[in-house]
Rosetta silent file (secondary structure, phi, psi, omega in degrees, C-alpha in Angstrom):
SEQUENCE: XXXXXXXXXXXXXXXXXXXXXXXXXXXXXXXXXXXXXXXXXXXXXXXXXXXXXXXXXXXXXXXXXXXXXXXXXXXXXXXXXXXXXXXXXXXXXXXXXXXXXXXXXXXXXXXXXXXXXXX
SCORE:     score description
SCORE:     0.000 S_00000001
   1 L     0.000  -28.744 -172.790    0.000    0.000    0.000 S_00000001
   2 L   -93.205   -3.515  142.351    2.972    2.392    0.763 S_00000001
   3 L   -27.008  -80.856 -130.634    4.129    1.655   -2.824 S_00000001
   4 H   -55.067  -47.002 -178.990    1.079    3.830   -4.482 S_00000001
   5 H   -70.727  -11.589  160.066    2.960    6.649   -2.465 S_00000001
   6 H   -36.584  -48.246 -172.325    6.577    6.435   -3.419 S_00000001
   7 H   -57.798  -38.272 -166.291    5.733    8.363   -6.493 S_00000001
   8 H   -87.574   22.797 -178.583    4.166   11.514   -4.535 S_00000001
   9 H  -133.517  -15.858 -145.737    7.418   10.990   -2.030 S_00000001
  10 H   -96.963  -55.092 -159.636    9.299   11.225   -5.187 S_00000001
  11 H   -72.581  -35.232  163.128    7.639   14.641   -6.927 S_00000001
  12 H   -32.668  -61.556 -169.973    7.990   16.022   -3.126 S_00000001
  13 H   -70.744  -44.076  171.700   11.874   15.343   -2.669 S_00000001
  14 H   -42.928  -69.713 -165.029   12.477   16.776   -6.483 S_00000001
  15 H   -51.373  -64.175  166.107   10.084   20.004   -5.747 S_00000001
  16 H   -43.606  -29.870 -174.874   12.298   20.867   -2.375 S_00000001
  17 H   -67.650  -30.731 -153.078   15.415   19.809   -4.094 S_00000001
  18 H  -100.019  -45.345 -125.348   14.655   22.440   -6.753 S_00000001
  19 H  -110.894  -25.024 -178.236   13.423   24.864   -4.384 S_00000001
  20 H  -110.963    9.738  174.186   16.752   24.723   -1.896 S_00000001
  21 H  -117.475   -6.122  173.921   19.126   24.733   -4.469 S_00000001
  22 H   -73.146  -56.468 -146.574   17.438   27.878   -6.340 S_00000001
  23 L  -101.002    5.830  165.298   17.340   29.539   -3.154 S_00000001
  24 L  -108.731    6.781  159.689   21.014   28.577   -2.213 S_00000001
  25 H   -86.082  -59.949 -146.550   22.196   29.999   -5.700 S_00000001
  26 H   -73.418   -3.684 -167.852   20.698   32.874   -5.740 S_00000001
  27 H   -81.122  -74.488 -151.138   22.144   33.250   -1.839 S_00000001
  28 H   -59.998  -38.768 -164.073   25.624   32.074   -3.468 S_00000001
  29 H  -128.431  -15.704  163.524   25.647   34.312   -6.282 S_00000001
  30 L   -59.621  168.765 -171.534   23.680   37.262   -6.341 S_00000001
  31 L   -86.529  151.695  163.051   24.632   40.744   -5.718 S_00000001
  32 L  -143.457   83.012 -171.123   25.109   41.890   -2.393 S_00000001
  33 L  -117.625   98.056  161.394   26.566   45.523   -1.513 S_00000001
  34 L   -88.420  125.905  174.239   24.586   46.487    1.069 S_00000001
  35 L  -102.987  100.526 -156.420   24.546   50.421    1.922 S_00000001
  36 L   -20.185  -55.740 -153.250   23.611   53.032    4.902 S_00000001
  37 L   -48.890  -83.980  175.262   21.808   54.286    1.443 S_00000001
  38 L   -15.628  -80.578  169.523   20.480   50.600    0.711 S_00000001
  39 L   -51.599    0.347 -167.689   19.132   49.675    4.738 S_00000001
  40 L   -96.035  172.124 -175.475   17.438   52.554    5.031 S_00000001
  41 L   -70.811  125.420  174.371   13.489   52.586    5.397 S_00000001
  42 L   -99.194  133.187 -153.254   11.959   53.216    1.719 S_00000001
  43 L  -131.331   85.801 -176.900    9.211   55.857    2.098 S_00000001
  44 L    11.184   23.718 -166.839    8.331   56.341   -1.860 S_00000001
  45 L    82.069   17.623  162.802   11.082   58.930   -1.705 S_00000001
  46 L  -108.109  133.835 -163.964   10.354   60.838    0.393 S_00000001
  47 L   -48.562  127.364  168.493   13.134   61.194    3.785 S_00000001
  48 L   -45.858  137.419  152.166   11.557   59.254    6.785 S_00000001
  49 L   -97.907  -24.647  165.193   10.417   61.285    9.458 S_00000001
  50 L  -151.015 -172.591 -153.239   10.488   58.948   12.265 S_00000001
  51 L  -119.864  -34.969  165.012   11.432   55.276   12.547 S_00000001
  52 L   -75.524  132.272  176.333    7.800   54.360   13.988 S_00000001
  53 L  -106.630  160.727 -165.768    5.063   54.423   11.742 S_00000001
  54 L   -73.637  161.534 -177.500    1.866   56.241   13.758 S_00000001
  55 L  -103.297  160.647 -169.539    0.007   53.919   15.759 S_00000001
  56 L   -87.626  139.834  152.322   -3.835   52.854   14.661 S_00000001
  57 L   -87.127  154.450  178.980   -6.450   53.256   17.375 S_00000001
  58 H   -59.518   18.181 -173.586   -7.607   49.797   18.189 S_00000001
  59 H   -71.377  -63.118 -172.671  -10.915   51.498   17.125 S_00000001
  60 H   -45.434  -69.861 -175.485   -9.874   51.174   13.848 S_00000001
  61 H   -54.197  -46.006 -164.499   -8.975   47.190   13.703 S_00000001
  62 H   -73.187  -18.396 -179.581  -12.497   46.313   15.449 S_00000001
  63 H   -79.391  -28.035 -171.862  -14.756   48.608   12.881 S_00000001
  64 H   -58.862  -89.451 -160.804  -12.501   46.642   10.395 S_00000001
  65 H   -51.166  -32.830  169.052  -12.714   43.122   11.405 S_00000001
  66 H   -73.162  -28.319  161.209  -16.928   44.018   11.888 S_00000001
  67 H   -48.451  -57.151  170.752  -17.215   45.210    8.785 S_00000001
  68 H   -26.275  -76.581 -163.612  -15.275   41.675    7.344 S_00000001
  69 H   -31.676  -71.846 -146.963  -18.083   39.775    9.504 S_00000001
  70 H   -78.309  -69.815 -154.237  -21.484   41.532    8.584 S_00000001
  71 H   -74.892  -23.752  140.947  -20.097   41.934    4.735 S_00000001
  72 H   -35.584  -69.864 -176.645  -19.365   38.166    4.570 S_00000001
  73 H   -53.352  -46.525 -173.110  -22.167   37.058    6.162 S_00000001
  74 H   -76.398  -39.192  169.266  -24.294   39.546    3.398 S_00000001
  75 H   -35.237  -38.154 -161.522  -22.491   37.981    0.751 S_00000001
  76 L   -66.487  -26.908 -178.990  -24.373   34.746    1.442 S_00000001
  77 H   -23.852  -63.986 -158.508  -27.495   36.749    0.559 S_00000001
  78 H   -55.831  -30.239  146.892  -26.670   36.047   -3.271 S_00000001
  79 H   -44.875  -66.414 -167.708  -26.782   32.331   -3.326 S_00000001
  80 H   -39.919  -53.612 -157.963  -29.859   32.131   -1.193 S_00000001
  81 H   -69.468    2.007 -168.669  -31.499   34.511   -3.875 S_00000001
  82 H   -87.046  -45.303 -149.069  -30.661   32.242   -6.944 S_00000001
  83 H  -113.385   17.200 -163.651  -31.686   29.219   -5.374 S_00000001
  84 H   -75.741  -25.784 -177.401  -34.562   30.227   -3.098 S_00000001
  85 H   -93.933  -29.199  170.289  -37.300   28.337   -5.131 S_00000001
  86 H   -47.901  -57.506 -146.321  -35.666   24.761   -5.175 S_00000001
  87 H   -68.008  -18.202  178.911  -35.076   25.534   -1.623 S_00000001
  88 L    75.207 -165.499 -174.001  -39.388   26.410   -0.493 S_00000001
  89 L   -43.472  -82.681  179.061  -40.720   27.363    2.368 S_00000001
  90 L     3.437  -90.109  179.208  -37.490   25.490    4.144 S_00000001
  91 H   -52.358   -9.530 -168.494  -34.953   28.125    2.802 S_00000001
  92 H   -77.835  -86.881 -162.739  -37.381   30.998    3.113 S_00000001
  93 H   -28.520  -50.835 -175.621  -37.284   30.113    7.126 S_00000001
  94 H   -73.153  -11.644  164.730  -33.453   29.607    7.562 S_00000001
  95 H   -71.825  -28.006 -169.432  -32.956   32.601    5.776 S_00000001
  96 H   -56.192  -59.677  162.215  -35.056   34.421    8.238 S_00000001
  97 H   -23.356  -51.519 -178.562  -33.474   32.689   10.819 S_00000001
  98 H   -72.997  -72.034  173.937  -30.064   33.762    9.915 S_00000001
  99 H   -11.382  -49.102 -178.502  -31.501   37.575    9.085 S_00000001
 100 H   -64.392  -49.206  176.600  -32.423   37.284   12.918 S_00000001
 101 H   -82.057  -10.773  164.227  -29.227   35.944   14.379 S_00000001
 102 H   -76.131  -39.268  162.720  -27.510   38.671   12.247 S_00000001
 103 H   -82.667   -1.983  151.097  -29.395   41.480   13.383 S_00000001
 104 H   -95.484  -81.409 -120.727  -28.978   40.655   17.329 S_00000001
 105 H   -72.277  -39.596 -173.326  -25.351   40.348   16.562 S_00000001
 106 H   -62.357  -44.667  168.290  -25.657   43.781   14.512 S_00000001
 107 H   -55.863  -43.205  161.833  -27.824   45.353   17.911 S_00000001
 108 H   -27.185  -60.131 -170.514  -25.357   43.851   19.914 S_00000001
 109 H   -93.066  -27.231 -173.237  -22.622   45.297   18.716 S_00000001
 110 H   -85.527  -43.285  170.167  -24.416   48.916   17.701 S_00000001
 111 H   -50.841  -66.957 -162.527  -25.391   48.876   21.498 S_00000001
 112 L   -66.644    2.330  179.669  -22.037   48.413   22.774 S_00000001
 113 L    82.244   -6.878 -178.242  -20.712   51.141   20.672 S_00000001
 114 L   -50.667  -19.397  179.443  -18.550   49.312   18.348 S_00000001
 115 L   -84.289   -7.171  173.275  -19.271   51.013   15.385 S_00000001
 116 L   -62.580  104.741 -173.077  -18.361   54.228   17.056 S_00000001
 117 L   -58.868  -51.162 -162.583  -14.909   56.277   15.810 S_00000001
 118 L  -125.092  145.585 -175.801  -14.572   58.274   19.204 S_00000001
 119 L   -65.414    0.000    0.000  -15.769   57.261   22.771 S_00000001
């Protein structure tokens, strides 16, 4: 049985083989004159101003990541609507269903202030 796999053990040990000796030539042979000029942070040409890029309020990441959720989540809409008459009555309900557990989650979250830039 561990026969069938020898080949797939085979195209593996090639594909790394290929993959560590590409990436030890180009190591071996490429140029490398590294320069104060060269290290420094590239800012589309224009001269850095600090070493720290400004920090984000965590405001920011959480309207973000709700925004992912709820516009995911809406996506599903479009399937539902194509296929809502195979699916009956059935799919009418679980869409509802969902609509419901989306819209507590949306109140939920609209309570608590998350969608909210400044406190």
């Amino acid at each position: 049985m561990l026969a069938q796999y020898f080949p797939l053990v085979i195209y593996i040990a090639i594909a790394l083989l290929i993959a560590a000796s590409v990436l030890g030539l180009s190591r071996l042979l490429g140029p490398r004159h590294p320069t104060e000029k060269k290290l420094e942070t590239y800012e589309c040409g224009i001269t850095p101003e600090s070493t720290v890029g400004p920090r984000f309020s965590v405001k920011f990441y959480l309207v973000a990541m709700l925004f992912m959720i709820f516009d995911v989540e809406a996506v599903s809409f479009y399937p539902w609507a194509i296929l809502l008459r195979r699916m009956g009555t059935f799919g009418l309900s679980e869409m509802v269903l969902f609509v419901i557990v989306l819209a507590t989650g949306y109140a939920y979250v609209w309570k608590r202030g998350g969608f909210q830039w400044q406190p």
